[in-house]
N, C-alpha and C positions, 0 to 999 in steps of 0.2 A: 582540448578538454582539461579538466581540471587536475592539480597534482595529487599522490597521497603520500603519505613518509609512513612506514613501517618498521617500529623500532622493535629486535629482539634483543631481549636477554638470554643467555645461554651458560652452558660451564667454558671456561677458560677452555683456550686448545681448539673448539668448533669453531670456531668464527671461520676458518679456512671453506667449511664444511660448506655451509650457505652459498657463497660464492660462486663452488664447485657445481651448487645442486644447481643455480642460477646462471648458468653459462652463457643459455640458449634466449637468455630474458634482455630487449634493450634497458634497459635500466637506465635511469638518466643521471643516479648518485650513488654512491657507495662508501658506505665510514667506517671504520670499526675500531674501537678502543675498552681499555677493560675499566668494567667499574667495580670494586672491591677487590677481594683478595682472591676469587677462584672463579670471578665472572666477565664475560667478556658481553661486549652491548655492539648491536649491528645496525645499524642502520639505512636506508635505502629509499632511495626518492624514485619515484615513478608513477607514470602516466595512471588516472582514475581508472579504466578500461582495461589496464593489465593486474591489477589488484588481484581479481578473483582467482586467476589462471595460478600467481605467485604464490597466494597464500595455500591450493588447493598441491603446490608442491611442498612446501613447509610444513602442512601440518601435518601428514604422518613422518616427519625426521621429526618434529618436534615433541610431538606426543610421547617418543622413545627416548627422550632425553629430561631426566629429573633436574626440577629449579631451573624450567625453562619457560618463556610467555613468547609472544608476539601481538604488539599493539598496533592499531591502524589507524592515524591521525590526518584531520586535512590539512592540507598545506594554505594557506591564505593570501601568501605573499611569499618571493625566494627573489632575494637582492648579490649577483644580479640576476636577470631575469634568463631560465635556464625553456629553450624549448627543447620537445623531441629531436628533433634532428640534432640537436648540439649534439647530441652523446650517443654514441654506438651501443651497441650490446659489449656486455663484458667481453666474450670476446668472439669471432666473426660466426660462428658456427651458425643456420639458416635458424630465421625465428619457427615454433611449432605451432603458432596458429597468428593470425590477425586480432590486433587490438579491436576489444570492443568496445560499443558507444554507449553503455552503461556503467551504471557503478558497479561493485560486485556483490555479491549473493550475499557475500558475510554486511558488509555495510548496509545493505538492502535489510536484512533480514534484522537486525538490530536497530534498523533506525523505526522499522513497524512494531517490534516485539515490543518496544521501550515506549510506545504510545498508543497501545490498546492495551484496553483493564478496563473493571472498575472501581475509579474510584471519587472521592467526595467531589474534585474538579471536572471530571467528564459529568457524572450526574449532574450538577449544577448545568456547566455547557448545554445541556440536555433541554434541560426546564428552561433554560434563557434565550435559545433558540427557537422553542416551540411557542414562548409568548410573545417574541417579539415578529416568529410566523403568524399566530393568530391576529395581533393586534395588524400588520399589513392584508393580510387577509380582508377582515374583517373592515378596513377602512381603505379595500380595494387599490392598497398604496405601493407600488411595482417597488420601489425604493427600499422602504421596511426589508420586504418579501426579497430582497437580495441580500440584505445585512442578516439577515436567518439563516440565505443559504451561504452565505461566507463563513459562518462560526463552523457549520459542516461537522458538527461531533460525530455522526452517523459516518459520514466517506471510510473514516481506518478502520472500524471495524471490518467493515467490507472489505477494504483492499487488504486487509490482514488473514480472510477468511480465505480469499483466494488466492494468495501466497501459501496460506497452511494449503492447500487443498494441491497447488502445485509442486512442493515440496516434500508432499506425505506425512507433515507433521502434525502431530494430533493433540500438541500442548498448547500451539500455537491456535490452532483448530477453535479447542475449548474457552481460552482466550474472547477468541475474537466473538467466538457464539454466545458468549454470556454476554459479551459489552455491548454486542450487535442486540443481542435478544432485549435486555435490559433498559437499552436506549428506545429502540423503538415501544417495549411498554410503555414507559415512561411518558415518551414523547404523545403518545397514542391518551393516553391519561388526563395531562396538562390538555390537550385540545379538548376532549370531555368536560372535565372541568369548567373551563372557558366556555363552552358552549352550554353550557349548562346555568350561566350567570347571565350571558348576553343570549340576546333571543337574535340569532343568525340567521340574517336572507341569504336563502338559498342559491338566489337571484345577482348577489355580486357577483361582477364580472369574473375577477379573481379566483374566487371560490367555484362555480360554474367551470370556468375553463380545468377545472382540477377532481372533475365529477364522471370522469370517462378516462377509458383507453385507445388511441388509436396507432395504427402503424407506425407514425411520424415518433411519437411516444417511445415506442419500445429501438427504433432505430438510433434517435435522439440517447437516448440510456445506454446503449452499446459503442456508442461513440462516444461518450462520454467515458462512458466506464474505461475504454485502450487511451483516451489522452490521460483521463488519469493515470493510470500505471505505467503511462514513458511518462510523464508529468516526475513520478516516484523514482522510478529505476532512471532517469535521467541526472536525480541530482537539484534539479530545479523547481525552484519554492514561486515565482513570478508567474505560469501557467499555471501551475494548481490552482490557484485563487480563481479562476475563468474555470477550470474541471470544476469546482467545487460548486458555484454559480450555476453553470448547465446538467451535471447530476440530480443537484435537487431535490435530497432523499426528504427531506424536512415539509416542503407545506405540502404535498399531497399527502402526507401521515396523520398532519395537523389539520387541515381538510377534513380528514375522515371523522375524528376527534369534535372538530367543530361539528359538524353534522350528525352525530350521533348523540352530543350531548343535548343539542339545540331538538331533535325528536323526529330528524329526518333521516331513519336509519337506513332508508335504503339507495339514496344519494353519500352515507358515509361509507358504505361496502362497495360504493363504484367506484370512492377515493381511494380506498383499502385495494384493490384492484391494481390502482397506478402505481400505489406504494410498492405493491408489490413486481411488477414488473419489471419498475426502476433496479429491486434490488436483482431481481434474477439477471438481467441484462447485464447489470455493474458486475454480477459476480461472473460471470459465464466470457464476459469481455475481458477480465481481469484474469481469469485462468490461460485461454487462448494467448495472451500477448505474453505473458510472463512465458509460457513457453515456446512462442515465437521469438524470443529473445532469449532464447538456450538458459532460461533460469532452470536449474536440478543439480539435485546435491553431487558432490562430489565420489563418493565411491559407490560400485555398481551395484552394490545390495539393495544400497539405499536407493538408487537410482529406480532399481523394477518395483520398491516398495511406492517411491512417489510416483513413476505409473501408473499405476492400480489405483492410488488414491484418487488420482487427474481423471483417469476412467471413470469411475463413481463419482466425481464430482459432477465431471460433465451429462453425464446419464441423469443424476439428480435433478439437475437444474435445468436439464431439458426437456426432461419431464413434468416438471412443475411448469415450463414455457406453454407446453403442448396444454394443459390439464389448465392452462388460463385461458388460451385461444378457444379451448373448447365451451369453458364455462362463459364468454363473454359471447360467443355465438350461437349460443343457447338462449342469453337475455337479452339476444336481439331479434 
């Protein structure tokens, strides 16, 4: 698995401190020298998978210590080449849990928070993804209709909603519901528009196959939705690109848009339909694997508060599942 290096600054004098706290950790590096006149800098190379465990012990020593930080870097390259087994734990006392095959909660949670919003570049992502959905749509071209869903501005909202929702954060929450909400207007818009200038058969293939719900659908969206989130909490940018592909939040939105501007509005509500199940699926997938994967905050407050949150999320979104099966077995 991949390395990380966590560099703390500290007061002079601690650095012993860390070490101590970090007995029980194999660590694969260990540095420490002072930089300035009353600060000491620590350093420490180790394995991706134990990041989360380290840092969720450092950070209340460190919080109680003024003009203190901890930064978490990736490693790229370590000449020479250093693996796990090279290096024992500081020193032999029994590890307190097994490495994990994720990054950690802190890197995880920074790499979504830092790219959901909105702003001028996702809105744009937005509008250039839904035209160049419509125009493969539209000229029934499988090709197009995959370069729409590779741009994917829609996927992090989502997998940022169901991180906030696993985590009980409600910053992150709001975040993701506005870029999520925004984007899909948007997107939902731009296909109106369009349909509204081109007189759209109903009839392309393309379009047609994106005018219903069926089981294969909402299965396809749930599996889609857990490869992307080990896709994320893996670290790995190569699979997402294929997640992003098979998610697919963009032409059944843009579907819907098309056919609603075009004056077949009740062929764009059975798009509106798939739009929607993709996302309930993506979020409801995304909740589930995040905490199959032991993602939750680190102390036990926060812990029953994210809980609670995972509770209601999942209740939400199951209910809106149930409240689709029913209304499509109704218009059948």
């Amino acid at each position: 698995m991949e390395q990380r290096l966590i560099e703390i600054v500290l007061p002079e004098g601690k650095g012993d401190d860390i070490k101590e706290l970090l007995h029980n950790e194999p660590l694969l590096g260990y540095w420490r020298d002072s930089v300035g006149e009353n600060q000491a800098r620590v350093r420490i190379l180790l394995q991706a998978g134990r990041v989360e465990q380290v840092l969720d012990i450092l950070e209340p020593y460190l919080e109680k210590l003024p003009e203190s930080s901890a930064l978490l870097l990736i490693v790229e390259a370590s000449i020479p080449r250093v693996e796990a087994e090279d290096r024992p734990p500081v020193d032999e006392a029994p590890r307190t849990k097994e490495k994990s095959q994720r990054i950690s909660r802190q890197e995880l949670y920074l790499d979504v928070s830092a790219n959901v919003g909105i702003s001028q570049t996702y809105l744009i992502m937005v509008v250039l993804s839904a035209i160049i959905a419509s125009i493969g749509l539209i000229r029934n071209d499988m090709a197009i209709i995959i370069g729409a869903m590779v741009l994917a501005p829609l996927l992090m909202p989502n997998v940022a909603m169901a991180l906030a929702s696993t985590l009980g954060d409600k910053d992150l929450a709001g975040k993701a519901f506005r870029a999520g909400g925004s984007g899909l207007l948007l997107a939902l818009g731009t296909g109106i528009i369009i349909g509204m200038i081109y007189d759209v058969d109903p009839e392309i293939a393309a379009i047609k196959a994106r005018t219903g719900v069926s089981l294969s659908d909402l299965v396809l969206a749930f599996a889609s939705g857990v490869a992307g989130v080990l896709a994320f909490t893996s670290g790995g940018q190569l699979s997402l690109i294929g997640v992003m592909v098979a998610v697919a939040l963009m032409p059944p939105l843009v579907t819907a848009g098309l056919m609603i501007g075009s004056s077949h509005a009740e062929l764009g509500v059975k798009a509106l339909e798939l739009a929607l199940a993709n996302i309930i699926c993506v979020n409801l997938a995304g909740i589930v694997t995040f905490s199959l994967q032991g993602i939750s905050p680190a102390a036990m407050w926060e812990k029953s508060r994210a809980d609670r949150a995972k509770r209601r999320a999942i209740a939400v979104w199951g209910v809106l599942l149930v409240l689709l099966f029913l209304f499509l077995y109704q218009s059948k």
